[in-house]
C-alpha positions as CSV (number, residue, x, y, z in Angstrom):
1,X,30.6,161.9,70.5
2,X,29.4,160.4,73.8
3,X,27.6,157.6,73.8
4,X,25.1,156.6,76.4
5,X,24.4,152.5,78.1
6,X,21.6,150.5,76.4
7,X,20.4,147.5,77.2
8,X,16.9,146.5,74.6
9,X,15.4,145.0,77.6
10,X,12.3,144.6,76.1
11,X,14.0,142.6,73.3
12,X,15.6,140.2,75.2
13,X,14.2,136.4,76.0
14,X,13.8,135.1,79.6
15,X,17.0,133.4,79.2
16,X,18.8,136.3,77.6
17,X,18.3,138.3,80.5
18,X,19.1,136.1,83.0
19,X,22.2,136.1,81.1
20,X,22.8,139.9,81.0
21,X,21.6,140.1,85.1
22,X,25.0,137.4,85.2
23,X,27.2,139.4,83.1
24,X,26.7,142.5,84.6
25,X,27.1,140.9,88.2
26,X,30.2,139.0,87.4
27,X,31.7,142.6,85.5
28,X,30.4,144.9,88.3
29,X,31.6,143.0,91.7
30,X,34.8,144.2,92.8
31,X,34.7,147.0,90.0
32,X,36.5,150.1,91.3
33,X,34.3,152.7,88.9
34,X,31.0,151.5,90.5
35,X,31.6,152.2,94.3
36,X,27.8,153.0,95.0
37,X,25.4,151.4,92.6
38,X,21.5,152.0,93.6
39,X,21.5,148.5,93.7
40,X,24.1,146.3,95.3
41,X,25.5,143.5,93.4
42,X,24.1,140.9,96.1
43,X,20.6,141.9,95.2
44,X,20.9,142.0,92.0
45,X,22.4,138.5,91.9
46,X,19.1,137.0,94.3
47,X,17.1,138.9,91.6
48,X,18.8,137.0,88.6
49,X,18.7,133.5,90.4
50,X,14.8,134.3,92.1
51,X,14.1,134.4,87.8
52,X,16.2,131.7,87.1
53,X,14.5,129.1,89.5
54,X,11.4,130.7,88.8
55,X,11.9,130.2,85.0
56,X,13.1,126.5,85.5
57,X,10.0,125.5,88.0
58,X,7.5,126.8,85.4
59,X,9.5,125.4,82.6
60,X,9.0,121.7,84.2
61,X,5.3,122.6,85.6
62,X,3.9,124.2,82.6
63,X,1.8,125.6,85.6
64,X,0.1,128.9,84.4
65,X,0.9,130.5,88.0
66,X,4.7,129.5,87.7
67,X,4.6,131.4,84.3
68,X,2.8,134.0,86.3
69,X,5.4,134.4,88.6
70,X,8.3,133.9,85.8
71,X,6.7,137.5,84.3
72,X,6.5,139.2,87.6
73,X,10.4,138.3,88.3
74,X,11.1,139.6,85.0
75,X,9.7,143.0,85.4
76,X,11.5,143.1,88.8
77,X,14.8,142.0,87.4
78,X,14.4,145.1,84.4
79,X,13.3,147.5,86.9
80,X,16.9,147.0,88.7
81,X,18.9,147.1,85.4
82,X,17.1,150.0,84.7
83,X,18.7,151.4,87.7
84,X,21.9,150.5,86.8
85,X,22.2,151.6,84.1
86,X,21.3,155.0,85.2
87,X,24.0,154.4,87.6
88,X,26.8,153.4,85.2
89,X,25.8,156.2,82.6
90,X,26.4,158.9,85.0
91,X,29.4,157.3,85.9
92,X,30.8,156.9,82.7
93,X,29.8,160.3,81.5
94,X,30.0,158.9,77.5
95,X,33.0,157.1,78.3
96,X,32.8,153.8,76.3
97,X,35.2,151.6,78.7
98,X,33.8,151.9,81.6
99,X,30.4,151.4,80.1
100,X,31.5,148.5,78.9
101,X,33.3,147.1,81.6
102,X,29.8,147.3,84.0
103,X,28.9,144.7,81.4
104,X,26.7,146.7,79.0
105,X,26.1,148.0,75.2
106,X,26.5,151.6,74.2
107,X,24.0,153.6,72.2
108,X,25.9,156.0,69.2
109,X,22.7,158.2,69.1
110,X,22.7,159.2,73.3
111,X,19.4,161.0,74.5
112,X,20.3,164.6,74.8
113,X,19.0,166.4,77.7
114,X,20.7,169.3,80.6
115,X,22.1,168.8,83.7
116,X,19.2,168.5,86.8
117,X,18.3,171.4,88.4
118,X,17.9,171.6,92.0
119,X,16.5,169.8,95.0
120,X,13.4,171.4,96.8
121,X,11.9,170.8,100.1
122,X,14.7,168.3,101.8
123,X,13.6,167.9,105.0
124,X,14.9,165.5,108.0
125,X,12.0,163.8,109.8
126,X,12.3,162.6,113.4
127,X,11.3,158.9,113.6
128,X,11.1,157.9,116.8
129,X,13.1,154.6,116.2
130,X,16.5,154.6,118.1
131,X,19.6,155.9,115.4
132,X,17.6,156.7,112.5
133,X,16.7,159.8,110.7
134,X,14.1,159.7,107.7
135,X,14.8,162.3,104.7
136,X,12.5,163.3,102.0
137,X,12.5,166.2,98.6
138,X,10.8,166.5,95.4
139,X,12.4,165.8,92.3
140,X,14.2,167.9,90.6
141,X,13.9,168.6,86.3
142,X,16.1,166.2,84.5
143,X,17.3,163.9,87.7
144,X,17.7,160.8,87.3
145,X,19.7,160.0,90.9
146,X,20.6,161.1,94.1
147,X,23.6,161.7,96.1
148,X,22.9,162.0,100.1
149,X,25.6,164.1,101.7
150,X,26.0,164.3,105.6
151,X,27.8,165.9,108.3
152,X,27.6,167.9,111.9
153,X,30.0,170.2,110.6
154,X,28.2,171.9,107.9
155,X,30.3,175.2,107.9
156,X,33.8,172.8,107.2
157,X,33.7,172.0,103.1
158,X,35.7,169.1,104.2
159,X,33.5,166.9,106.5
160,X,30.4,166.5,104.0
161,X,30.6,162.5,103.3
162,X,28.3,160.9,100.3
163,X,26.2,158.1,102.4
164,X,24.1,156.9,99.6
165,X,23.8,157.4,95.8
166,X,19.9,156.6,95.3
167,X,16.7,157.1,92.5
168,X,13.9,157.4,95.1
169,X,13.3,160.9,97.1
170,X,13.3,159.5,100.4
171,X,16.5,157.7,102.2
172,X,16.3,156.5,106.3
173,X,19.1,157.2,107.8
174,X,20.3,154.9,109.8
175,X,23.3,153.6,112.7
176,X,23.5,157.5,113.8
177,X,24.4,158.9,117.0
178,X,20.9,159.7,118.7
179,X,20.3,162.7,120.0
180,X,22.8,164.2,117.6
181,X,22.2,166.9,115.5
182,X,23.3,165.7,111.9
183,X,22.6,168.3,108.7
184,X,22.0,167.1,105.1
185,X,22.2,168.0,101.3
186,X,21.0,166.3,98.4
187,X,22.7,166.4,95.2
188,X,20.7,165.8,91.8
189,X,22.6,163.8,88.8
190,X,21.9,162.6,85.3
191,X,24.4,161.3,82.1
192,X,24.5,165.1,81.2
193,X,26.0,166.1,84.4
194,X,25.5,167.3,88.4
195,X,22.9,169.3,89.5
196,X,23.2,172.1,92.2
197,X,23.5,171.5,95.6
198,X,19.7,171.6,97.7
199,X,19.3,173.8,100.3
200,X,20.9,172.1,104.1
201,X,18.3,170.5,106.0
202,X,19.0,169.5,109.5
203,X,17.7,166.5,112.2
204,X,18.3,164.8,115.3
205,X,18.4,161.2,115.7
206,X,16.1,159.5,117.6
């Protein structure tokens, strides 16, 4: 049986998640499953010590507006695990190692759901700022992420290259050749598998 990441967020003290943002940081640096996660590990590490110093200031202070800012941090620091989790359950794909070497729990009872279906309306948007191309889609059913492919060789199988692995439905595109024509696809993903490939959209670079 597969079993999915969970992480009881909403369970968990201040302290206890700055602790789990730590863990996962120290077990996800340098980890060769996790090439691309939504989140790199540097910003996820400001987020954990932004809540840490936040946490100690109000602490000391007993300042309402430090306690304040303590709850915002918090919500910003779950809104990134949330992400990678995500991340490391698609990865994983039920497989209990890897989830646990990201640093996180497994759930016996995994949330059962299909594959994605797929991307509509990509479209590359000129931007007018030097090397940079801005793409945008709906989302599909069922995704959960997003991996950007590029290439000026759409025709050779070969030359497609994964540039980002994202949640959102927009990516800019940037340090590309301007005036280039570059063409892009969109790949949707969830824990239960990969969605088809969107239709090619193409662009030039400012």
């Amino acid at each position: 049986m597969k079993k999915n990441v969970v992480l009881k967020l909403s369970g968990l003290s201040t302290e206890g998640l700055i602790n789990l943002g730590n863990t996962i940081v120290e077990k996800m640096t340098g980890n060769g499953n996790f090439p691309t996660p939504p989140v790199s590990m540097t910003d996820l590490e400001k987020a954990v010590n932004d809540l840490t110093t936040a946490y100690a200031t109000a602490k000391f202070s007993r300042s309402k507006v430090e306690f304040e800012k303590v709850r915002t941090l918090k919500a910003d620091l779950n809104s990134v695990l949330e992400q990678e989790a995500e991340y490391v359950d698609w990865i994983a794909k039920g497989d209990v190692a890897i989830i646990l070497s990201a640093g996180m729990n497994v759930n016996k009872t995994p949330q059962r759901h299909p594959a994605p279906s797929q991307v509509t309306d990509l479209v590359g948007v000129f931007t007018g700022i030097p090397g940079t191309i801005l793409l945008r889609w709906k989302r599909s059913a069922y995704s959960k992420m997003f991996q950007v492919f590029m290439t000026t060789t759409p025709d050779v199988a070969q030359s497609w290259k994964l540039i980002d692995t994202i949640t959102t439905r927009r990516l800019m595109v940037e340090n590309v050749a301007s005036s280039t024509k570059f063409y892009f696809k969109v790949v949707p993903v969830n824990a239960a598998g990969v969605g088809p490939d969107s239709e090619i959209a193409e662009a030039i670079a400012a």
